[in-house]
N, C-alpha and C positions, 0 to 999 in steps of 0.2 A: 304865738297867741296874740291876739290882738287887744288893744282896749275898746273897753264898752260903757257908754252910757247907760246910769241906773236914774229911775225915779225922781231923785233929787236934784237933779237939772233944774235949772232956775233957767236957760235959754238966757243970757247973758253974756255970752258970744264970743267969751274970752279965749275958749277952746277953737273954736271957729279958728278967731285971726292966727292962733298960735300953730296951726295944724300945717304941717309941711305938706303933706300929701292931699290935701283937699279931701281927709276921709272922713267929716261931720259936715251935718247936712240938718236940716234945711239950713242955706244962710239969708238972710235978711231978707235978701232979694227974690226969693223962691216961692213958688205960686201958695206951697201950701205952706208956710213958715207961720202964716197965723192961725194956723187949724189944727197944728200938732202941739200936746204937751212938754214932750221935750225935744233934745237937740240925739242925733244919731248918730254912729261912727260903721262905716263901711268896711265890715271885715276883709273886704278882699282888697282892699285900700289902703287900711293903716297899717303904716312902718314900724310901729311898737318901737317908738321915738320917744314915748313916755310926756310931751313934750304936755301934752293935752292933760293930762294930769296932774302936774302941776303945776298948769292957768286955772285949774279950778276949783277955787276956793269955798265951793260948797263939800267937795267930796264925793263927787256925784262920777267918776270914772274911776274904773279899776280895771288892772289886768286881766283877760279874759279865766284864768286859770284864778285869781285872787281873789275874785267876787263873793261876797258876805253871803251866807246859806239862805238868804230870803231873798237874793236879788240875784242867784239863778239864771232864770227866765230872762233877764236882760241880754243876753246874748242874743239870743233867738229873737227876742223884740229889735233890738238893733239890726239883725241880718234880715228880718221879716219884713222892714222899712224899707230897703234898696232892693227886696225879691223883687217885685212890678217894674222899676225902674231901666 
């Protein structure tokens, strides 16, 4: 199961530098990084390294199988991110 960004992303990049696998996105330097809400994790990508969880000190990722009954849907929002790509 992979991790996923919810809601509470603050895009604060922590998870970013921390990510072994380059599976959050946009980073800094990415065309649309100032036009998205939050930051995303490429399920086909992360190594459920956990590492990204905790660098981030808002709370804002959880294991795909752990995620809060209102945040759901972040899954699918994070895999719907990198469909187009």
């Amino acid at each position: 199961m992979p991790y996923v960004i919810t809601d509470k992303c603050t895009m604060d990049l922590r998870c970013v530098d921390a990510c072994a696998s380059d599976a959050i996105h946009p980073r800094q330097d990415e065309s649309d990084s100032a036009e998205v809400k939050q930051l995303y994790i490429n399920p086909q990508e992360c190594m459920e390294c956990a590492v990204c969880a905790t660098e981030c000190a808002f709370s804002a990722i959880y294991l795909d199988s752990e995620l809060p009954s209102g945040a759901k849907q972040f899954a699918a929002v994070n895999a719907d991110y990198f469909a187009d790509k």
